[in-house]
C-alpha positions as CSV (number, residue, x, y, z in Angstrom):
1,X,9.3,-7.4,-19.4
2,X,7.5,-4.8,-21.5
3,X,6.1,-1.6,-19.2
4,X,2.8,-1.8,-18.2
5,X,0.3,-0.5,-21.0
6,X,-1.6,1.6,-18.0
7,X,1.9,3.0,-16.7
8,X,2.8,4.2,-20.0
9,X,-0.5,5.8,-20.5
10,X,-0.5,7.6,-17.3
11,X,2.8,8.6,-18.0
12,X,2.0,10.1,-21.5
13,X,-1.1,11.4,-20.4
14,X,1.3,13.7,-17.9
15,X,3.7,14.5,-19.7
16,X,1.1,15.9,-22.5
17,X,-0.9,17.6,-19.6
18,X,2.0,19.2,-18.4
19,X,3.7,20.6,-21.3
20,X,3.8,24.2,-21.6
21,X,4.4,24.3,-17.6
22,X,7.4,22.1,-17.8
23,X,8.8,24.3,-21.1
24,X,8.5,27.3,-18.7
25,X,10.2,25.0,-15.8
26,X,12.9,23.8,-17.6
27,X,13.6,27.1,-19.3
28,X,14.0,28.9,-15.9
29,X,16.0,26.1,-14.7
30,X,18.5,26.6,-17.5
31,X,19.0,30.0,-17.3
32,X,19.6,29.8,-13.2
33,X,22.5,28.0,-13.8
34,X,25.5,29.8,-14.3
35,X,29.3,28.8,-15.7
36,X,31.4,27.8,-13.2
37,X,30.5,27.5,-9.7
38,X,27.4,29.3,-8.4
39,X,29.0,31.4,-6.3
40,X,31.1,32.8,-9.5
41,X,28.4,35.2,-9.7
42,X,28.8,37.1,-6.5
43,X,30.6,40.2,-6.0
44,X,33.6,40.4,-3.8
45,X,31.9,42.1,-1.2
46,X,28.8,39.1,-1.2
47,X,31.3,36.1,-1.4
48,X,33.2,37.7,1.6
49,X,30.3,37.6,3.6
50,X,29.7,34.1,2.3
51,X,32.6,32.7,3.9
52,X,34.1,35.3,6.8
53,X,33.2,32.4,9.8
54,X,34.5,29.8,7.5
55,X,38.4,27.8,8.6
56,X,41.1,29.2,6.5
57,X,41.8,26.2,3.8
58,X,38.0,26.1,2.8
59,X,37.7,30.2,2.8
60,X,41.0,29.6,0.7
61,X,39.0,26.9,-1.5
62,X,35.8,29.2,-1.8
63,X,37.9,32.3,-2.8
64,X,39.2,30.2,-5.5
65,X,35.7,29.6,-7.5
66,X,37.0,26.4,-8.3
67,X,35.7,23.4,-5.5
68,X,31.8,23.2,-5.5
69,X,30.3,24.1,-2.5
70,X,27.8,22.0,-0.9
71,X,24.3,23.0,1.3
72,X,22.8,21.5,4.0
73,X,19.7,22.4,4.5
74,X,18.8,20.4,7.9
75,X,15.4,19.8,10.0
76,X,17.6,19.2,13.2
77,X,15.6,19.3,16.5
78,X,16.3,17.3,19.7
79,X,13.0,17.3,20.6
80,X,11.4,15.2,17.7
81,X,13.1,11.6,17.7
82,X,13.4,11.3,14.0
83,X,15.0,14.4,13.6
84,X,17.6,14.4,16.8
85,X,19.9,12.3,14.9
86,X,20.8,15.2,12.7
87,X,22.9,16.6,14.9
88,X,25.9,15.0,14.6
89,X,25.6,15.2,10.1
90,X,26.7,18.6,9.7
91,X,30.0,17.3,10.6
92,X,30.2,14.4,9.4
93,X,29.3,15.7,6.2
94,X,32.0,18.4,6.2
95,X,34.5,15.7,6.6
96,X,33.5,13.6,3.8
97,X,33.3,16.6,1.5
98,X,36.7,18.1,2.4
99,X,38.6,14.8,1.7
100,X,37.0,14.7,-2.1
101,X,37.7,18.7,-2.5
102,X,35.2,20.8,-2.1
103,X,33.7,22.8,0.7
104,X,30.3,21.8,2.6
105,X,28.3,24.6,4.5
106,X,25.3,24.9,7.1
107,X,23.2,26.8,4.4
108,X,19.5,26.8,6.8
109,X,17.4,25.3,9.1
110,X,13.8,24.6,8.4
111,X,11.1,24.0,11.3
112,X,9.4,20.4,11.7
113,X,6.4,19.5,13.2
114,X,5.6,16.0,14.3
115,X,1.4,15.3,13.8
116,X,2.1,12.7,16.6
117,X,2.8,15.4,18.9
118,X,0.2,17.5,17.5
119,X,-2.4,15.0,17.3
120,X,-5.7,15.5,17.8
121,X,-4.5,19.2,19.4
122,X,-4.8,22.7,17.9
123,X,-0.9,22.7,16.6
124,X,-2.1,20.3,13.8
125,X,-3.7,23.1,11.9
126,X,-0.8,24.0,11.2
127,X,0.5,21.0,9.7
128,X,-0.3,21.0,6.4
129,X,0.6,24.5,6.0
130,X,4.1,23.7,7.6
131,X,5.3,21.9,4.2
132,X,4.8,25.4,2.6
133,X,6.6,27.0,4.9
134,X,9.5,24.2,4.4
135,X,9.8,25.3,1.1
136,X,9.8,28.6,1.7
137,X,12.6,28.0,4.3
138,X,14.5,25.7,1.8
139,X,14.4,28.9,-0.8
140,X,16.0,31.2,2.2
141,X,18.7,28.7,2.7
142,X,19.3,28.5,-0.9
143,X,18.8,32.3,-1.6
144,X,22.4,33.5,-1.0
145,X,23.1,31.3,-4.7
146,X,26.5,30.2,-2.9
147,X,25.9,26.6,-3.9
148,X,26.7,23.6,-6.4
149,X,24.5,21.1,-4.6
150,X,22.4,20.6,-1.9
151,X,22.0,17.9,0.7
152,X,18.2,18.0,2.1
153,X,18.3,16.4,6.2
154,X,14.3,15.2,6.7
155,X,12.4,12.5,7.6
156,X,8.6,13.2,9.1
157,X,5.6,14.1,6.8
158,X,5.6,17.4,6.0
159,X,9.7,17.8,6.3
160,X,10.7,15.7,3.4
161,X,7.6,17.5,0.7
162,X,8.4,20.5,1.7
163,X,12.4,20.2,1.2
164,X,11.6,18.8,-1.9
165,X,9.0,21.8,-3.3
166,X,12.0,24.1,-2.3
167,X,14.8,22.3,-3.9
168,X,12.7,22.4,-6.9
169,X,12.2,25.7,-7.1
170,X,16.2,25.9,-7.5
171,X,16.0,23.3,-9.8
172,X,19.5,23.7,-11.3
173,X,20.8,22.4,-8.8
174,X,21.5,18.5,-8.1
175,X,19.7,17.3,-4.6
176,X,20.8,14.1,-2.4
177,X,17.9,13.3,0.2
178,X,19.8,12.2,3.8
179,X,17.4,10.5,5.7
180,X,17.9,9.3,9.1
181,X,16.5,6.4,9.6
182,X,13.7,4.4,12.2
183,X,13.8,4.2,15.7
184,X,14.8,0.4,16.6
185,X,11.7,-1.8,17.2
186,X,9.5,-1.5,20.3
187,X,5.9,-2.7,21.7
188,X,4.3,-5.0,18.7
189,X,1.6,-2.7,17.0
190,X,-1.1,-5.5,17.8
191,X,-0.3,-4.6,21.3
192,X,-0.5,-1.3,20.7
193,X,-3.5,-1.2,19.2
194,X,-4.9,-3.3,22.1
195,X,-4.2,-0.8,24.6
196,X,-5.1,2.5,23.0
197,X,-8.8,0.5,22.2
198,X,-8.7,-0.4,26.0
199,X,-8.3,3.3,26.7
200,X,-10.9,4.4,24.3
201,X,-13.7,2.3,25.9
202,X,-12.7,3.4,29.4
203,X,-11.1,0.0,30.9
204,X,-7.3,1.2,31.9
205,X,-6.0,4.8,32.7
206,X,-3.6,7.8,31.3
207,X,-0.7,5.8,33.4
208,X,-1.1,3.1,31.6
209,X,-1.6,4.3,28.4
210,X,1.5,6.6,28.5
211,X,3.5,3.5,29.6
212,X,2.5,1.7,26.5
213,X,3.6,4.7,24.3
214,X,6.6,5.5,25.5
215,X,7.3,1.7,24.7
216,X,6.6,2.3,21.8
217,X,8.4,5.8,21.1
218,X,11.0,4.8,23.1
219,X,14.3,6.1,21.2
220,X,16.2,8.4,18.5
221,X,14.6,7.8,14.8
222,X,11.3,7.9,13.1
223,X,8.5,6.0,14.5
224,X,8.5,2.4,13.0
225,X,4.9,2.3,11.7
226,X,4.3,2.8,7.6
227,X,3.1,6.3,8.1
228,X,3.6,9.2,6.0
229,X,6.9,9.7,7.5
230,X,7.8,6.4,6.3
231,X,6.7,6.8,3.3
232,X,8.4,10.0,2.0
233,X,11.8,7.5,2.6
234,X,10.1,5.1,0.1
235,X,9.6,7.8,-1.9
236,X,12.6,9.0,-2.1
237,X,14.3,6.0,-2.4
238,X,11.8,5.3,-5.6
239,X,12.9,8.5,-7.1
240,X,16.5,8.5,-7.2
241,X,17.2,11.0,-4.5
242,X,18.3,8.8,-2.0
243,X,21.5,6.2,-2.0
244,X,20.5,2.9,-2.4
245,X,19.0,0.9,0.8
246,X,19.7,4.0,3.0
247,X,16.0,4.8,3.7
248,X,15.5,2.2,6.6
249,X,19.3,2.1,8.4
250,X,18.6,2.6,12.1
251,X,20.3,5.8,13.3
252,X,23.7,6.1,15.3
253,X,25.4,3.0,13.9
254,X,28.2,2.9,11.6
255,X,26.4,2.1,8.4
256,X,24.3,4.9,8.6
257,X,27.1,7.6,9.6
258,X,28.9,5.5,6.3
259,X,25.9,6.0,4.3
260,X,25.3,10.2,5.6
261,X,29.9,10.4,4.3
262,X,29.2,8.4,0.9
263,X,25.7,10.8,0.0
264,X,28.0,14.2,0.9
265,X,30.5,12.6,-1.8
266,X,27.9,11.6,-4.2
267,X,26.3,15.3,-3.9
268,X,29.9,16.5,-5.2
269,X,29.8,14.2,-7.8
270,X,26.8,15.3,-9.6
271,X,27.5,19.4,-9.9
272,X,27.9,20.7,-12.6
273,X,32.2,20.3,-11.6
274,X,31.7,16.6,-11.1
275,X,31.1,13.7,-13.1
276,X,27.5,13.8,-14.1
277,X,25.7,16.9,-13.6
278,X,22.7,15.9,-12.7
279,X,20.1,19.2,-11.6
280,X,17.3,17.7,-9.4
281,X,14.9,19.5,-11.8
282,X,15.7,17.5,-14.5
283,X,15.9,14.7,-12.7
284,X,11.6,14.8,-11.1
285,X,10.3,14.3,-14.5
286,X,6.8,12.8,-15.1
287,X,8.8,9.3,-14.7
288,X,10.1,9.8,-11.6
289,X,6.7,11.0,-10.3
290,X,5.1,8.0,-11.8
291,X,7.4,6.0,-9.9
292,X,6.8,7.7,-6.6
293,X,2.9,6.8,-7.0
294,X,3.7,3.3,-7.4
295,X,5.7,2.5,-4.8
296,X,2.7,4.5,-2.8
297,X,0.6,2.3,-4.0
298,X,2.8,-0.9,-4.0
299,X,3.4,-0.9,-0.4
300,X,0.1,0.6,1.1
301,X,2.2,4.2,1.7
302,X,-0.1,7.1,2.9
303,X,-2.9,8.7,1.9
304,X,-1.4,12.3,2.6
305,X,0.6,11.5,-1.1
306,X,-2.3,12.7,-2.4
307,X,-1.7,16.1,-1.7
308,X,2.1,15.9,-1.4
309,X,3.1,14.2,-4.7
310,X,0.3,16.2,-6.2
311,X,2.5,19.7,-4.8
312,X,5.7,18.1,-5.8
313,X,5.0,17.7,-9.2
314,X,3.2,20.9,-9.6
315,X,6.7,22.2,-8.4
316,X,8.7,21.1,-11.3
317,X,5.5,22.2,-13.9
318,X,3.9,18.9,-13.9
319,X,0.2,18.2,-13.3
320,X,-1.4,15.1,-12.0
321,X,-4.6,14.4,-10.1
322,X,-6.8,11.6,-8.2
323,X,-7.5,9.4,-11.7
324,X,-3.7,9.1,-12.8
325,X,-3.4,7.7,-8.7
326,X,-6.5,5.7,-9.4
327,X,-5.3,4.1,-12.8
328,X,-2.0,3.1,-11.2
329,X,-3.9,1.7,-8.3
330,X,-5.7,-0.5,-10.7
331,X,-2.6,-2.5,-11.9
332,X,0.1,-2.2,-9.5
333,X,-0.1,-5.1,-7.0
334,X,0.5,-4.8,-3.0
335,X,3.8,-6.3,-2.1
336,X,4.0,-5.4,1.6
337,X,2.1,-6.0,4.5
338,X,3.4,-3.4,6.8
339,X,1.6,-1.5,10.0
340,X,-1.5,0.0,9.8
341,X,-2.0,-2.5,6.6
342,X,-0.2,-5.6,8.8
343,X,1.4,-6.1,12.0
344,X,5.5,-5.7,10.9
345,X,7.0,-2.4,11.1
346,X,9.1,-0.8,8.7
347,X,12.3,-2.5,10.5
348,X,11.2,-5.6,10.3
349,X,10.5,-4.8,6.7
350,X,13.5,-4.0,6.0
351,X,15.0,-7.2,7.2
352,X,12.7,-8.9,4.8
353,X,14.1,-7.1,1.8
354,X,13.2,-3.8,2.1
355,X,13.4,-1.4,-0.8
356,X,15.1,-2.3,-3.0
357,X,13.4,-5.7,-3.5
358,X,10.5,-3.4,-4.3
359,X,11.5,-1.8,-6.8
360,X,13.6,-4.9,-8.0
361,X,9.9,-6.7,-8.9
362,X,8.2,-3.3,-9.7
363,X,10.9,-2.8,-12.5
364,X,10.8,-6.6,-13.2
365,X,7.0,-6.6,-13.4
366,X,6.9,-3.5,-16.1
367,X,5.6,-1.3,-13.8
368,X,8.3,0.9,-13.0
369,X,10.5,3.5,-15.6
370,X,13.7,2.2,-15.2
371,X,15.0,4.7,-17.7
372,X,14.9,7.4,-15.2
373,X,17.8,9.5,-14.1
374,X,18.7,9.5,-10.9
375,X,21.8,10.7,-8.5
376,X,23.8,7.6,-9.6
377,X,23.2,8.6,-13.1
378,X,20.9,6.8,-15.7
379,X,18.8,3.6,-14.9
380,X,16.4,2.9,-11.2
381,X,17.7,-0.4,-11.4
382,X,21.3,0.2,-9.4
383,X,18.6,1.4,-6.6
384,X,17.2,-2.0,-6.2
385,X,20.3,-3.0,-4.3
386,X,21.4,-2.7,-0.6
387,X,24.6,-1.0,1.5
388,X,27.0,-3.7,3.1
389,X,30.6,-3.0,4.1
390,X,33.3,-4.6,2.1
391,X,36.5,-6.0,3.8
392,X,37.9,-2.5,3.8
393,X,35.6,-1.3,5.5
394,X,34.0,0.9,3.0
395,X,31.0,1.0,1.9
396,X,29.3,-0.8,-1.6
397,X,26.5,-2.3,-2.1
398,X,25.0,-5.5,-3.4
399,X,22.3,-7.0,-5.3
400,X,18.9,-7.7,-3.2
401,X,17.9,-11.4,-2.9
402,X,16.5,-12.9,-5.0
403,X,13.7,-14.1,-2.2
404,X,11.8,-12.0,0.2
405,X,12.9,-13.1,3.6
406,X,9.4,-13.0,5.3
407,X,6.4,-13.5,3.2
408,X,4.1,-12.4,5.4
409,X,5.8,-9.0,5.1
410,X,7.3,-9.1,1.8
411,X,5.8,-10.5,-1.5
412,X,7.0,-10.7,-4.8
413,X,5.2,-8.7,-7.7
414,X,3.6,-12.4,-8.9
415,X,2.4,-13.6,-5.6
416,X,1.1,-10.1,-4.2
417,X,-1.0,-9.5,-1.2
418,X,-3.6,-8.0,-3.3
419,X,-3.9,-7.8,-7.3
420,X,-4.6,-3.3,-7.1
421,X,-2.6,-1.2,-5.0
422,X,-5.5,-0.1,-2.4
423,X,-6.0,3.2,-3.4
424,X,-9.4,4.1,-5.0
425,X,-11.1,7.1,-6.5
426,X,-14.8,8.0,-5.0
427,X,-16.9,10.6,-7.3
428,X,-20.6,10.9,-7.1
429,X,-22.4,14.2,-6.0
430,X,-20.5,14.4,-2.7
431,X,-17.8,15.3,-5.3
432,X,-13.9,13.3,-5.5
433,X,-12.6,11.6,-2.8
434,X,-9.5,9.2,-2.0
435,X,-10.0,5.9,0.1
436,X,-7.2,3.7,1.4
437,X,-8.9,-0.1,1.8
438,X,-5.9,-2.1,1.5
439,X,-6.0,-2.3,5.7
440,X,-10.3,-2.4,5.1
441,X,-11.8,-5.9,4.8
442,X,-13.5,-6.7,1.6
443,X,-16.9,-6.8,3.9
444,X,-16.5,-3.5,5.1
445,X,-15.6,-1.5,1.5
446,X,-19.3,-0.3,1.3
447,X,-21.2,1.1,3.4
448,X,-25.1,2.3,3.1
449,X,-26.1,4.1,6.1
450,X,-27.4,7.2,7.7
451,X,-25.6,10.2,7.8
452,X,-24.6,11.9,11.3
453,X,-23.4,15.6,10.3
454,X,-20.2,16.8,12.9
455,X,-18.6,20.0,12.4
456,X,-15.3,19.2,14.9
457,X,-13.4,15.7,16.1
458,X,-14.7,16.8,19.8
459,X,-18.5,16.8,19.0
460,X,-17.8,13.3,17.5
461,X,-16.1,11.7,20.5
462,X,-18.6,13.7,22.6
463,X,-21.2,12.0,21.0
464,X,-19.1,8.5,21.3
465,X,-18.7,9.1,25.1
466,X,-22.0,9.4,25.9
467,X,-23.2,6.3,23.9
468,X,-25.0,7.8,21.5
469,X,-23.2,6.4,18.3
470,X,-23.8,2.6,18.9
471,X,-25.4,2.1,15.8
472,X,-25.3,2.2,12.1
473,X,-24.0,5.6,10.0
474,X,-21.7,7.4,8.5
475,X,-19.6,10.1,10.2
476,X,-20.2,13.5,8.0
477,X,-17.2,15.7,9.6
478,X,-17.0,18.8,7.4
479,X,-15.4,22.3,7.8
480,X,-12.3,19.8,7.9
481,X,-10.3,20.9,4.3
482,X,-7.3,23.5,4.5
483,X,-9.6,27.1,3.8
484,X,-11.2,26.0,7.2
485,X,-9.0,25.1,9.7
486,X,-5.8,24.0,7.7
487,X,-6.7,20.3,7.1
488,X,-5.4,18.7,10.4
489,X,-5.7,15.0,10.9
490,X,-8.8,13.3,12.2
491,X,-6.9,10.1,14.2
492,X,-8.9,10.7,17.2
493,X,-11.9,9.1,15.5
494,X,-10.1,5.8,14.4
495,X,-10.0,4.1,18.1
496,X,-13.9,5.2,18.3
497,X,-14.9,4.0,15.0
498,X,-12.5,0.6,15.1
499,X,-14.4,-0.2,18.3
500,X,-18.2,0.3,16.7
501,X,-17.2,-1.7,14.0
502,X,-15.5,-3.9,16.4
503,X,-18.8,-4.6,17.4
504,X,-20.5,-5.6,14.1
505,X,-21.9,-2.0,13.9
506,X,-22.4,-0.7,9.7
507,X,-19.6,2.5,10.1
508,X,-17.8,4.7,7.8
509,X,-16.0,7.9,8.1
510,X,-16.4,10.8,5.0
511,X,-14.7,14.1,5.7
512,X,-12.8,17.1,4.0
513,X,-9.8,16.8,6.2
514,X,-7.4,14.1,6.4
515,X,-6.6,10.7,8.1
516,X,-3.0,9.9,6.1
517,X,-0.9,6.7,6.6
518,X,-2.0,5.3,10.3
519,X,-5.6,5.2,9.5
520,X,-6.5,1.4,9.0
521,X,-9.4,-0.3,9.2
522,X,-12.9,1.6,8.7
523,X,-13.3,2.7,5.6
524,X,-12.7,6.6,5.5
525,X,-13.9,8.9,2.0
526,X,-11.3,11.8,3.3
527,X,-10.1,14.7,1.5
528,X,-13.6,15.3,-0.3
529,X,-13.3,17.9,-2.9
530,X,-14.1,20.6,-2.8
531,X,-13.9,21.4,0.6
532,X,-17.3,22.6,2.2
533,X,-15.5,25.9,2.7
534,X,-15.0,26.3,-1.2
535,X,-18.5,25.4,-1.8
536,X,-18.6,21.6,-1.8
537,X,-21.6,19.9,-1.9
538,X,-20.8,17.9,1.1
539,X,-22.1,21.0,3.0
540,X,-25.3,19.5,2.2
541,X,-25.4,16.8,3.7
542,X,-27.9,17.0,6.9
543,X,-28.3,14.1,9.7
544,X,-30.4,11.3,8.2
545,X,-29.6,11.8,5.2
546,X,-28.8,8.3,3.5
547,X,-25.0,7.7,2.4
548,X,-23.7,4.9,0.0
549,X,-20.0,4.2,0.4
550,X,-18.4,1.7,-2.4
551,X,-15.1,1.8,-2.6
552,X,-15.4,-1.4,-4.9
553,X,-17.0,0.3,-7.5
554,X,-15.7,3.9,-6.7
555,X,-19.1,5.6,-5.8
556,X,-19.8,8.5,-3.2
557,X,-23.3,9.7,-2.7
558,X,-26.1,11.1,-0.8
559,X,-29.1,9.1,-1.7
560,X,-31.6,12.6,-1.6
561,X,-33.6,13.3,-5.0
562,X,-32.0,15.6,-7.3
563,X,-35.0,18.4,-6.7
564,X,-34.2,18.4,-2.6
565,X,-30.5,18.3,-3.4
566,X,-30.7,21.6,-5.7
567,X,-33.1,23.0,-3.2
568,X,-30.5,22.9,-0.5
569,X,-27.5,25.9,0.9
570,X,-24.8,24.5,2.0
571,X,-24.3,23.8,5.9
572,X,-22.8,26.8,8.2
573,X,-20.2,26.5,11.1
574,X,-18.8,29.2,13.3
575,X,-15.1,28.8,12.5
576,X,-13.9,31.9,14.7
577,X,-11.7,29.5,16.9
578,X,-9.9,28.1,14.5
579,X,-7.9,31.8,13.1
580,X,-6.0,32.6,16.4
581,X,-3.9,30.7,19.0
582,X,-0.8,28.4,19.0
583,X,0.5,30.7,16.1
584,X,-3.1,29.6,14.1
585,X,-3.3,34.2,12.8
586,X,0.0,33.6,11.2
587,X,-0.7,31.1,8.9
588,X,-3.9,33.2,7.6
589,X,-2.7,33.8,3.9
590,X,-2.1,30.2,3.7
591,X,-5.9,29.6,4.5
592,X,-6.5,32.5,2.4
593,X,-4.8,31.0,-0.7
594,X,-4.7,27.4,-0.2
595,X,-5.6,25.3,-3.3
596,X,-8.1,22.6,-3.4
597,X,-7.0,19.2,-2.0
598,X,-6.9,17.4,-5.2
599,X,-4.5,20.1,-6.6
600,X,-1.9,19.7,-4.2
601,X,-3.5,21.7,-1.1
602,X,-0.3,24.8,-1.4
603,X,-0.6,28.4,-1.9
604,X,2.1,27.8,-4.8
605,X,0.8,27.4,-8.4
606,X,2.2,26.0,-11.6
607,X,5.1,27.9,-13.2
608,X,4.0,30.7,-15.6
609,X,4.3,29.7,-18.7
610,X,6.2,31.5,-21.6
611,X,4.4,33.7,-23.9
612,X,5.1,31.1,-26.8
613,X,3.4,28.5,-25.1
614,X,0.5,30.1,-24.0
615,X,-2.3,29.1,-26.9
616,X,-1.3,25.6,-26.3
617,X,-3.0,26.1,-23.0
């Protein structure tokens, strides 16, 4: 089939947006590269450090500037469960790149966070800012210039972003993601759901309540539920960067160890000593991006893409924004039905088809470049394929049926659970906005209620607690956006407002913070730009005022005459307690320099451009 007339507008309209900072990009990235192995342009005295710990056959091997030399770059802890099974890759990977050749080398660690530890404390303002300083790990890692290629070890939200931002930065040289895969199934979501609302309203206690989580969390891998975590494996898996199918393979079982052995061998195939050179800078081009927002959008991903995808690109000189997500949204259909938008987790997803049925009827449906490059060289199609072991025990992989096996999971591109990917654009004189409805019932998309102003989470479930919020309105929680208080996540409100609407009450949620992948059900205008900090108008708001909501027709307003509304200055909150403590005084020049939400919410900016380029600006 022909691609999509709207896909290959967006994708021009990129492309043509982003010009003179990709020239710049791609010029740097050339000139990084250098003849021979990396490493060729050390002195004796720097590649003697490189290697001094190093066994004597791959010192002998690195001395030789022949064998490519491959990173890892690893978010190993043992205390986060999707990030424990890390431990035992290092090794494996060694192996796997010894018996092909070269030489594989612990290159840096970078810190992860998990938001579900964090949630709802003061350690998720320091979330968002935690990608940044990913990247910034990443570049340390990569900063000795010992390296061919890089294998990238992350899962959770702000892990796998951040490891990409910094790989793009070296841009010359080729990337392979290595995920590690989902924890195996536990408690059903529905059940879960059940219990944390049966909390909420006061009916069972914290005993309870923990025992139903750790039923839930209950082993090594990343939680099963379609958050952002989740989704960055889509992602991946959309863009190339990942081997085929590899996304959802549960950790500690033989095909993913396989599958963490065959990515170390396909990193060494892609240097620039292997088969098909293939520098990860080259490779995230406005196609693969535009890939990347439609699987998003395709399978309900999160709404923390906004800003991630958005940084991403802006990382290999490439500039998108909320309408290019919004276009997309309008023609690409929902294929999966997976938790918060459904009841089957990503395991049970998988079983059905997983992702490379996706992209399989995303290509087939015009609505995905397959003439993309990727680290199995030119096409996306060979990604729409899944790992099996032949009778040798290897490895290979084979084409995706042809059927989903669970349609109440898993939909083809022609029978879809929804015609638009979910994801909608709000503007009015609130400013721009993302809302995720594919979760939100038709009935519930708009909203026209009063306002009730918050300035924190607490004041909100203070208010909830004491019964004052049985009614109709719309939560206003500003001072929420990244210059604030560094843009944590708002879940504690979704219990509390699932249970008012539970009740047939008229609710809504708008906010300059976030709510990403597990929010669900009540519709939620979140990342308003800009943020009330930077002067947006949502500061204006006060209690009473009357808010319209319509995420059908992409409207988000304060219904107040135009003379009060200029009359107004913006709202004021006391945000001393949110600079110091739990590491918050730190992370000041991040607050300091933070970009609007809508432009990727980083403290990095677009590469310069060249001097040649700059009247085409």
């Amino acid at each position: 089939m022909s691609l999509n007339a709207t896909l290959a507008s967006v994708t021009r309209r990129i492309a043509e947006r982003s010009r003179p900072y990709r020239t710049a990009y791609l010029a740097r990235l050339d000139a990084a590269r250098h003849e021979g192995v990396q490493r060729g342009a050390l002195s004796c005295t720097n590649l003697a450090h490189g290697f001094a710990a190093f066994p004597a056959n791959d010192k002998l091997k690195l001395k030789q500037d022949r064998a490519p030399s491959i990173a890892i770059v690893s978010s190993y802890n043992d205390m986060l469960s999707a990030h424990q099974p890390f431990e035992r890759y290092p090794q494996i990977i060694r192996d796997a790149v010894r018996e092909d050749g070269g030489v594989a080398q612990f290159a840096g660690g970078v810190p992860a966070m998990c938001d579900g530890i964090t949630q709802g404390q003061t350690g998720m303002e320091l979330s968002l800012f935690s990608r940044d300083a990913i990247a910034m790990g990443t570049a340390v890692a990569l900063s000795h210039n010992m390296f061919d290629a890089a294998l990238y070890l992350g899962v959770c939200d702000k892990i796998v972003p951040g490891l990409l931002i910094g790989a793009l930065h070296f841009g010359h040289i080729p990337a392979v993601f290595v995920p590690a895969g989902p924890m195996t199934s536990g408690m059903t979501n529905s059940e879960k759901v059940k219990i944390r609302q049966l909390y909420t309203e006061g009916k069972i206690g914290r005993a309870e309540l923990l025992e139903a989580e750790s039923k839930s969390y209950h082993d090594a891998g990343t939680c099963t539920f379609y958050g952002t975590a989740n989704s960055n494996q889509m992602l991946m898996e959309a863009m190339g960067l990942h081997l085929p199918g590899s996304a959802f393979i549960t950790p500690n079982t033989p095909m993913r160890d396989a599958l963490t052995a065959a990515a170390a061998k396909q990193a060494l195939k892609i240097t620039a000593q292997g088969q098909q050179y293939t520098p990860v800078g080259r490779l995230v081009d406005e196609k693969s991006i535009v890939n990347a927002i439609v699987a998003l959008l395709a399978t309900g991903g999160s709404t923390n893409h906004t800003l991630h995808l958005v940084a991403i690109a802006k990382a290999a000189g490439l500039v998108i924004d909320w309408d290019d997500f919004s276009k997309l949204s309008s023609v690409v259909p929902l294929v999966t039905r997976i938790y918060p938008n459904g009841t089957a987790d990503v395991n049970h997803f998988h079983a059905a088809g997983g992702t490379g049925f996706v992209l399989r009827e995303l290509i087939d449906a015009g609505l995905m470049h397959d003439d993309v490059m990727t680290i199995l060289g030119q096409g996306l199609r060979a990604h729409a394929t899944e790992p099996l072991f032949d009778d040798a025990g290897k490895v290979t992989w084979k084409a995706t049926p042809k059927d989903s096996g669970d349609d109440t999971v898993l939909r083809p591109a022609t029978n879809p659970f929804s015609a638009d990917g979910g994801l909608k654009l709000l503007q009015g004189n609130l400013g721009r906005s993302v809302i995720k409805v594919s979760a939100v019932k038709h009935e519930h998309r708009a909203v026209q209620a009063p306002a009730i102003v918050f300035h924190s989470q607490e004041a909100f479930m203070k208010a909830f607690k004491a019964g004052e919020l049985d009614k109709d309105f719309v939560a206003v929680l500003t001072f929420q956006g990244p210059r604030a208080n560094g843009m944590p996540e708002l879940h504690a409100l979704t219990p509390a407002l699932g249970i008012l609407q539970d009740k047939g009450r008229h609710v809504a949620l708008v906010t300059d913070g976030r709510m990403s992948g597990a929010s669900g059900k009540v519709p939620a205008a979140i990342h308003v730009t800009p943020e009330v900090l930077a002067g947006g108008p949502l500061g204006f708001v006060r209690t009473g005022d009357m808010i319209r909501l319509d995420a059908e027709a992409g409207i988000l307003e304060a219904l107040v005459s135009e003379t009060e509304w200029a009359a107004r200055t913006s709202d004021t909150a006391n945000l001393a307690g949110n600079q110091t403590g739990m590491g918050r005084e730190l992370f000041g020049v991040f607050r300091a320099n933070v970009s609007a939400a809508e432009e990727g919410g980083t403290s990095f900016g677009l590469p310069p451009i060249l001097e040649n380029e700059k009247a085409t600006v």
